[in-house]
N, C-alpha and C positions, 0 to 999 in steps of 0.2 A: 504493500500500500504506500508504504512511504517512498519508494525508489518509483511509484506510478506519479505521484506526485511532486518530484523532484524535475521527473521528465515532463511535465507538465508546464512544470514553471518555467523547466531551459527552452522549450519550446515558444510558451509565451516572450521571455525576452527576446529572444532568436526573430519572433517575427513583427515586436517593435522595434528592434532596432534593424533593420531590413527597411519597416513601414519608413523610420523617421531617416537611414540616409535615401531612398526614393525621393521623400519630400523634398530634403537638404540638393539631389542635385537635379531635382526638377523644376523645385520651386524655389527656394531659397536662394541656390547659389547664382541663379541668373538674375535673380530681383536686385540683391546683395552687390552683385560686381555691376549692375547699371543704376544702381545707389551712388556708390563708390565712383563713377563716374560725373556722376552729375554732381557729389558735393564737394568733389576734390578740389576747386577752385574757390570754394568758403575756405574749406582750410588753409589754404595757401590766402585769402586774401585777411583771414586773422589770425595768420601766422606771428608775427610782428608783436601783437597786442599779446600773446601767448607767453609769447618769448620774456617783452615786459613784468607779465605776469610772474611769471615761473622766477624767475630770477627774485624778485622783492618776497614772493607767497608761496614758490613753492615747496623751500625747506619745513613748512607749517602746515597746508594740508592736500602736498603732493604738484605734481607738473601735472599739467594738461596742453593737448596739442589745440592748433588752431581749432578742431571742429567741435570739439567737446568743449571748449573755452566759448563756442556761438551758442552751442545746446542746452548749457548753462546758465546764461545771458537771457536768452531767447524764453524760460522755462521759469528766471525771476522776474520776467517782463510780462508774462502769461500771469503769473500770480498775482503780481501788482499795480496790473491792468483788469485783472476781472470784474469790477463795479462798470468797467466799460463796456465789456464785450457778454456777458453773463445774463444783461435781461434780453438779449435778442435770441434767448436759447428758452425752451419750453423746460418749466422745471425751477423751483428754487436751490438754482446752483451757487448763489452766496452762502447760504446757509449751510451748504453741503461741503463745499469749501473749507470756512470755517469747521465744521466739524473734523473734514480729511485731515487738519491743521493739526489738530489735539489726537488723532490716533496716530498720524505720523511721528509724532512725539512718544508715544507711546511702543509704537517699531523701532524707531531708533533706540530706547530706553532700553527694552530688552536687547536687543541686538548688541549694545556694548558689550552687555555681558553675557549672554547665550551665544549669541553669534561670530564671538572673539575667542570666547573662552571654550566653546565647545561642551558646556556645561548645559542642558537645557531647562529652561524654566517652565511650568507649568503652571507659576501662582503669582505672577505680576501683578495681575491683576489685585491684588491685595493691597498691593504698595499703593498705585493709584487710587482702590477703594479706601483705604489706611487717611489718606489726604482727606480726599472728598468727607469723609466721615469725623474728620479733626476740621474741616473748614463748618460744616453742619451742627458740630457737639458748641464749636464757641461762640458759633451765633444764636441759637436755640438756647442753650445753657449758660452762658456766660454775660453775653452782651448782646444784642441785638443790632445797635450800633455801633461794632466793632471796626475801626479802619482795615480797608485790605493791605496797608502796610505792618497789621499784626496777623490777619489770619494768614496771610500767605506762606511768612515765614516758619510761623509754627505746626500748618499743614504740612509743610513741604519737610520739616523737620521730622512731623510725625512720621513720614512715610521714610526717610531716611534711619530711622531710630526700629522700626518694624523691619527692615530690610536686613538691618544690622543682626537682629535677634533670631531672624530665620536663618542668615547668610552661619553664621559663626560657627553653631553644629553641623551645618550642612555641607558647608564649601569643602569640610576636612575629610567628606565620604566621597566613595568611586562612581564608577559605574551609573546601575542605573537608581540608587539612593538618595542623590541629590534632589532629581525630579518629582519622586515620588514624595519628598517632605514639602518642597514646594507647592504641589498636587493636594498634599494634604491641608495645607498652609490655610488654603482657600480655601477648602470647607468647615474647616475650620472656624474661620473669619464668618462666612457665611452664616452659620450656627449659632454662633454670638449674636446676631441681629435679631435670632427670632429666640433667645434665650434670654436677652433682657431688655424686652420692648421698650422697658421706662425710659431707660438709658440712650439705647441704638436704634427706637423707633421702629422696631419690631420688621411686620412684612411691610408695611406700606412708608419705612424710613420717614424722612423728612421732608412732607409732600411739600411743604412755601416753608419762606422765611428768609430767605438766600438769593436777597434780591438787593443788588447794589446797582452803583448805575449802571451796569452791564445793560441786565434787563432792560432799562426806559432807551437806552442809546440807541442809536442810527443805526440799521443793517451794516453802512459800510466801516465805520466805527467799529461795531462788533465783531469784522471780519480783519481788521485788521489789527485789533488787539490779541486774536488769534494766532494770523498770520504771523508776524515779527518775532511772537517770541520760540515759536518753534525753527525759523528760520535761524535766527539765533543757537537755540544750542543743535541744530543741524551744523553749523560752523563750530563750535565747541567740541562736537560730539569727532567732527571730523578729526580736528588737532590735537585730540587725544589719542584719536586710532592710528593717525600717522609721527606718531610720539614714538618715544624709547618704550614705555607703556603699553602703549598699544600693537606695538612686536614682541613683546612679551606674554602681553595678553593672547596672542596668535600664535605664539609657540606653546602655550601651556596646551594650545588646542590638538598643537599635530605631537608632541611631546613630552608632554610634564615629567616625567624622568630626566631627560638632558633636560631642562630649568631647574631642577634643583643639584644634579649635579654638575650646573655652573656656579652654584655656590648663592642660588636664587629660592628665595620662600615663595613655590605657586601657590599656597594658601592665602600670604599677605597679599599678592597683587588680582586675584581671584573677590578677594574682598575689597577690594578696592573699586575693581571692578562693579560689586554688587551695590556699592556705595552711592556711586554715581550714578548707577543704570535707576536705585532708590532715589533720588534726587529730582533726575529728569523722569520720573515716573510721578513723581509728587506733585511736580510741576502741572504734568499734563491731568490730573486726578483733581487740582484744585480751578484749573480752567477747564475741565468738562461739569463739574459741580456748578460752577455761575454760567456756563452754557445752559443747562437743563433747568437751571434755578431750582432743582429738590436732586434728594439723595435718595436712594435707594439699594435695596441687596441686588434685587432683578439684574439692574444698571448699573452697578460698579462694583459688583465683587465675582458675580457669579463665575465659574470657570471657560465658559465660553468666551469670555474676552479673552481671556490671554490665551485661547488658539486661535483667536481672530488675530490678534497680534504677532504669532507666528506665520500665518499664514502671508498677510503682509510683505514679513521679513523674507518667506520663501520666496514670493511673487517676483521680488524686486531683487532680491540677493541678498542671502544670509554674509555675514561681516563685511557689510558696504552700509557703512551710513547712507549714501545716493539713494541707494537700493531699497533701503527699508523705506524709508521719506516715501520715493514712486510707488512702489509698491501700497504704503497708504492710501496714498491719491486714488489709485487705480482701484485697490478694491472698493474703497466708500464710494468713488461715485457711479463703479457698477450697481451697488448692493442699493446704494437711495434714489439714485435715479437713470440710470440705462435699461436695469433689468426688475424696475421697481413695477410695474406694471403686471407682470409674470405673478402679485400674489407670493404665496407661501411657496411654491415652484424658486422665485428666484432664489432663496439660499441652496435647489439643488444644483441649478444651472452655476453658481457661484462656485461652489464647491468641486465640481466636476471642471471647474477651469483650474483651479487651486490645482487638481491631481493631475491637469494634464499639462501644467507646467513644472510639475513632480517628475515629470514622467519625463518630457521633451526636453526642457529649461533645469537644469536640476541648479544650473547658477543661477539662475534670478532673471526674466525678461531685462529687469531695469542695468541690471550688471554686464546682461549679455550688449546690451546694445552702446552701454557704457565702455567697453573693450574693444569693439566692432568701430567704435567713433575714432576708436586710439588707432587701431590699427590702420584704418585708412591716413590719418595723419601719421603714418608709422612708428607708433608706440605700440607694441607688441603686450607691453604689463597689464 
């Protein structure tokens, strides 16, 4: 039975990857090299600008050739033009935007540390819920009137200080242990909600109350108090990963043996790791709270967000900050509005794209095409 099944499976791979080089040189590779033709004289025509670049910025978060320096460009001129081009589209795509803003913060959060470290997480979600749930206890409990120059910090602290407490027993185990405390993490957390209502506001959390001027402000105000700060540690998150830090954090992933017998603690920098991935996790947990203006278990703890968060990170490219950002974008605005129409159907059809960029894509669409830019500017990396 089992050796029926073994032949089963070599079979199946045998005959997708057959299916996907067909594709690759029927479809792909001729699209691909009259691509390659047609953009070859962008990159040559911001080659120059590259060049400038790379020299002042590159030691901080990597070289980029002329085409992927337009792509760039091009993709924070899309962002920060959308109030312009967005109502001539069917659909509240500001909103939706906004929202892509706070999960893509959310992708990259994890991705520092799952996607570097090779360590995977299964209860991020917590840290973000952890925030949201410290932004909710001190305006309900504390003040009402509280300025967001105190709840911010102390939410984002809360979720930094929860991270720490998971991270410290867990980061020291192998295999598949890590995940599964993480895994647990979150039901954990979840549990607590409906175990001291008084306290955590039970099932139905903290329906109002969490209303600053967020709420009363302009659509495009709202979207850009979104927008900036994920773009923000988007740049952050990057110059960490192209840091001493962030080669470490990527060796622990293909080797933790040679790091520590370089005379390196992969525990210390694994939590460090997990520090930060807490941090930018808090961030995004206390601007999805004044997004939604109420808190809930449903909505910020439950464990489907953080495999919607991985999922993301696969979409786009696991250890690419780029990667996880797009890969944001792309799934929220299939999920709210491309495939929003489809009903209850569209998380299958979402989902069945997930597997089959699992499958095709195992780097990441956003990563592949991220490399594909380089190499026509002949960057190879």
């Amino acid at each position: 039975m089992i050796d029926t099944t073994r032949q089963i499976g070599g079979t199946a791979q045998q005959v997708i990857r057959r299916a996907g080089g067909t594709v690759h040189r029927s479809i792909v590779g001729p699209i691909g090299r009259g691509l390659a033709r047609g953009l070859t004289p962008v990159d040559r025509a911001f080659d120059p600008l590259a060049g400038a670049f790379n020299r002042r910025f590159g030691p901080y978060v990597g070289t980029l050739t002329g085409l992927q320096l337009f792509a760039l460009l091009a993709s924070l001129v899309v962002l920060l033009a959308a109030p312009v081009w967005t109502p001539f589209l069917i659909g509240n795509y500001m909103r939706t935007l906004a929202l892509a803003s706070i999960w893509a913060i959310f992708a990259m959060g994890w991705d520092i540390q799952s996607g570097y470290t090779g360590y995977i997480s299964f209860g991020h979600s917590v840290l973000s819920g952890g925030a949201a749930y410290a932004t909710a206890l001190l305006i309900t409990h504390v003040d009402a009137g509280l300025s967001l120059w105190v709840t911010i910090p102390l939410s984002v602290l809360a979720a930094v200080v929860i991270g720490i407490v998971i991270g410290l027993p867990s980061l020291r185990l192998h295999g598949p242990y890590f995940s599964l405390i993480t895994f647990v993490a979150v039901l954990l957390f979840y549990r607590l909600t409906y175990a001291f209502p008084s306290l955590l506001g039970g099932e139905t959390g903290f329906s109002r109350g969490i209303e600053t001027w967020y709420t009363g402000a302009e659509p495009i105000a709202r979207y850009y108090v979104m927008l900036f700060p994920m773009l923000g540690i988007a740049l952050l998150l990057t110059i960490i990963a192209r840091s001493n830090v962030g080669m470490i954090l990527v060796a622990i992933r293909e080797n933790e043996a040679a790091v520590s017998a370089a005379g390196l603690n992969p525990t210390k920098f694994k939590l460090w790791a997990f520090a930060i991935s807490s941090f930018v996790m808090g961030i995004g947990g206390v601007m999805l709270a004044h997004f939604y203006g109420n808190v809930d278990p449903t909505t910020f703890i439950v464990v489907d967000n953080s495999i919607e968060m991985i999922a993301m990170a696969v979409i786009g490219g696991m250890s690419s900050i780029i990667g996880a950002l797009g890969g944001a974008f792309l799934f929220i605005v299939l999920r709210d509005e491309v495939l929003h129409g489809l009903g209850h159907a569209r998380w299958l059809v979402l989902w069945l794209l997930v597997l089959a960029v699992l499958v095709i894509a195992r780097d990441g669409l956003f990563r592949l095409l991220w490399h594909a830019l380089g190499r026509i500017g002949g960057d190879e990396e």
